[in-house]
Backbone bond lengths (Angstrom), bond angles and torsions (degrees), N, CA, C in turn:
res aa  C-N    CA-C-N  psi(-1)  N-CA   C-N-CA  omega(-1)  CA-C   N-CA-C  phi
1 X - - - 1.443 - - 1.518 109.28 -
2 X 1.373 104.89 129.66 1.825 97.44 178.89 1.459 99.74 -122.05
3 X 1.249 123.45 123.86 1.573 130.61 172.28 1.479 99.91 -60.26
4 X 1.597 86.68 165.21 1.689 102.08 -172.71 1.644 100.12 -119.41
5 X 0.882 111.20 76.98 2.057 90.98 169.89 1.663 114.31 -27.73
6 X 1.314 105.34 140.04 1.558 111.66 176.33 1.699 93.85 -132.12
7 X 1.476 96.22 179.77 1.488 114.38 -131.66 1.642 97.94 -79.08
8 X 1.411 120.80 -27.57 1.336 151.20 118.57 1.541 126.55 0.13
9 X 1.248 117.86 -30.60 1.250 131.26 -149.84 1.815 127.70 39.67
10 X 1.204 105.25 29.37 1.061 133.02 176.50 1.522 112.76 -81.36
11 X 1.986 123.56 130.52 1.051 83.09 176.27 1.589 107.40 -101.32
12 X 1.104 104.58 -172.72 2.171 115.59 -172.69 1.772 90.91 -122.97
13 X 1.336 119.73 97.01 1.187 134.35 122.47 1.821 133.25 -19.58
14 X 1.051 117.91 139.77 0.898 118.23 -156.43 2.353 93.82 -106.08
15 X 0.951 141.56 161.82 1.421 118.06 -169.14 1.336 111.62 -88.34
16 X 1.611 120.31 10.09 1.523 119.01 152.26 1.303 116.16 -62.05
17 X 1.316 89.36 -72.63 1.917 108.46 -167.93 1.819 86.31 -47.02
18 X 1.436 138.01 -71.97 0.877 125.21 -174.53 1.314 135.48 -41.61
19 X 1.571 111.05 -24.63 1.712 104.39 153.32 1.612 114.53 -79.15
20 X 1.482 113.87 -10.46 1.508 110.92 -168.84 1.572 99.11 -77.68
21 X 1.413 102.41 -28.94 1.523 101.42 -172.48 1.655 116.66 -84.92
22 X 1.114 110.15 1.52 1.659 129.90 173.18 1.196 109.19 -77.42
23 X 1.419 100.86 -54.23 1.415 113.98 -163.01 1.620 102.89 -61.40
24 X 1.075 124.57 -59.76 1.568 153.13 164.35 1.288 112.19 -31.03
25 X 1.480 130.89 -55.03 1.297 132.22 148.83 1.498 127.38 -63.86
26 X 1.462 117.92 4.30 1.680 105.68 162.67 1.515 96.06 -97.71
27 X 1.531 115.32 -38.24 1.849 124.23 -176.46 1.253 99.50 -43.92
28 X 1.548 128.40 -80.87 1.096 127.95 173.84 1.645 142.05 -29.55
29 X 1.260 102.46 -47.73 1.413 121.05 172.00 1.696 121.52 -66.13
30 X 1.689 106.06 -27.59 1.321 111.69 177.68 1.674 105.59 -99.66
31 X 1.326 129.44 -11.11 1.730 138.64 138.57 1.649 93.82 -38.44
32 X 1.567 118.08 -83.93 1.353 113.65 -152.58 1.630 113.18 -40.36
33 X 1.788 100.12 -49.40 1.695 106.52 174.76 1.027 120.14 -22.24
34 X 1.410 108.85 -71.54 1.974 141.87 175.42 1.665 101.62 -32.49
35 X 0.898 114.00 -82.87 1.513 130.67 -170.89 1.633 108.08 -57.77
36 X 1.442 118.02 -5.13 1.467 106.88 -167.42 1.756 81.45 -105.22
37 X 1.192 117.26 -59.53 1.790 128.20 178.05 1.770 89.30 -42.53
38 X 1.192 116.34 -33.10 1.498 93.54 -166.99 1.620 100.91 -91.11
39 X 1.484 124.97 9.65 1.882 112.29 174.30 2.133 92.18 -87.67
40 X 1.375 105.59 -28.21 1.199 78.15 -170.95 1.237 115.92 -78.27
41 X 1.107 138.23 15.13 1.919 127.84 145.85 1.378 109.04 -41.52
42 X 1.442 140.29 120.60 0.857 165.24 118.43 1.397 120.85 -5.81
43 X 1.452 124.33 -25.06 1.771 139.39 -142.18 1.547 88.48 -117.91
44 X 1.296 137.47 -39.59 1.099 148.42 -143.75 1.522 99.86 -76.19
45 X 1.791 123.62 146.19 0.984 116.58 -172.17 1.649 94.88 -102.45
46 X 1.950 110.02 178.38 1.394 120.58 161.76 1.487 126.84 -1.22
47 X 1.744 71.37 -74.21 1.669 92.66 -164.23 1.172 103.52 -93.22
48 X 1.148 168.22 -4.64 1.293 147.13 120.31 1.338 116.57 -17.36
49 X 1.372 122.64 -82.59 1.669 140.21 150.33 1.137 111.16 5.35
50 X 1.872 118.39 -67.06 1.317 109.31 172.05 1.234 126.75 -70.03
51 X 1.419 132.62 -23.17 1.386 144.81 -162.19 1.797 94.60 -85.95
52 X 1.325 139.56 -53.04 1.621 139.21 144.49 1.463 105.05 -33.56
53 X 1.405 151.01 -38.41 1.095 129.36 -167.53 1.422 90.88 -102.51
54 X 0.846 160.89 2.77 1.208 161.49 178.32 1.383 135.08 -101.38
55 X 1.511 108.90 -20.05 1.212 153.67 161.95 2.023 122.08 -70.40
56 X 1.674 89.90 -52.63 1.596 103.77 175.91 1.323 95.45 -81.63
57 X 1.244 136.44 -53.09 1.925 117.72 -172.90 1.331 85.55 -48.71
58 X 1.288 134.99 -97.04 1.613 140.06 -142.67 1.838 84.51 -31.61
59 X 0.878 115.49 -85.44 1.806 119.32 -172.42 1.516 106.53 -12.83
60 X 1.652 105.36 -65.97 1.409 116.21 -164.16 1.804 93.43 -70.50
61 X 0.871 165.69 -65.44 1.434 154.10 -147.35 1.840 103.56 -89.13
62 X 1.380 122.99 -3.58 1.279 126.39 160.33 1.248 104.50 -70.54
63 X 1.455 116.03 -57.32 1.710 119.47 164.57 1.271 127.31 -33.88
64 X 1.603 116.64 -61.74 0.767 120.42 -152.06 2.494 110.33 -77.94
65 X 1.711 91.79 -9.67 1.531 106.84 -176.54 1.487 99.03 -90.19
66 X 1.550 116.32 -22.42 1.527 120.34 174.87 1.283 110.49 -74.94
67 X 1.260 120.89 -35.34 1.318 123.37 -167.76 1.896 115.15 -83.62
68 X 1.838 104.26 -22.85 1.166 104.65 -172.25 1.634 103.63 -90.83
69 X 1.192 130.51 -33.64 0.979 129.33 148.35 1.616 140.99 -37.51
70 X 1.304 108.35 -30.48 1.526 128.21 163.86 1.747 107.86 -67.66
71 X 1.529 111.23 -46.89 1.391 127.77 -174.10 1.584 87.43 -55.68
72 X 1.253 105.95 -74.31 2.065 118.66 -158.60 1.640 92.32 -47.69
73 X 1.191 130.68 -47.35 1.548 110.38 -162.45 1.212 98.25 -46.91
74 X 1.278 126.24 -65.21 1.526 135.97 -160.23 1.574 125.96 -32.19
75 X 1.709 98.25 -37.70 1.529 126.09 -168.23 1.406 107.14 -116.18
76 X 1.294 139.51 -11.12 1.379 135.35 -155.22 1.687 94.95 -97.78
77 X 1.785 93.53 148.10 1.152 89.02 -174.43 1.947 111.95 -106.66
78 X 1.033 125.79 119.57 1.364 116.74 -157.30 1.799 120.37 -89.23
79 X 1.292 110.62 124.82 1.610 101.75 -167.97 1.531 120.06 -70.14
């Protein structure tokens, strides 16, 4: 799949990658679940703690570039 820059700077997906990027944002999002149920263990040290929170940002802002990209196909205008 090769993106298209649009005029927007948005990129335009092709409707693979755009299911690939679906797919990828439920994977991810049900990781964040996992890892959030897993801070409330009680047993867990510091640094563990930080290494789980550190883990879900990277997750959550993978989402959040999958998701804006899903938005731009919709609206982008392609040259």
């Amino acid at each position: 799949m090769t993106p298209v820059v649009g005029r927007h700077r948005c990129v335009v997906m092709t409707s693979e990658g755009n299911n690939e990027a679906s797919r990828l944002i439920v994977k991810y999002q049900m990781n964040i679940d996992v890892l959030k149920n897993a801070l409330d263990d009680q047993t867990l040290d510091r640094e563990r703690r930080i290494a789980i929170k550190k883990k879900i940002y990277l997750l959550e802002s993978n989402v959040r570039v999958l998701y804006r990209m899903n938005m731009c196909r919709s609206s982008a205008f392609v040259r």
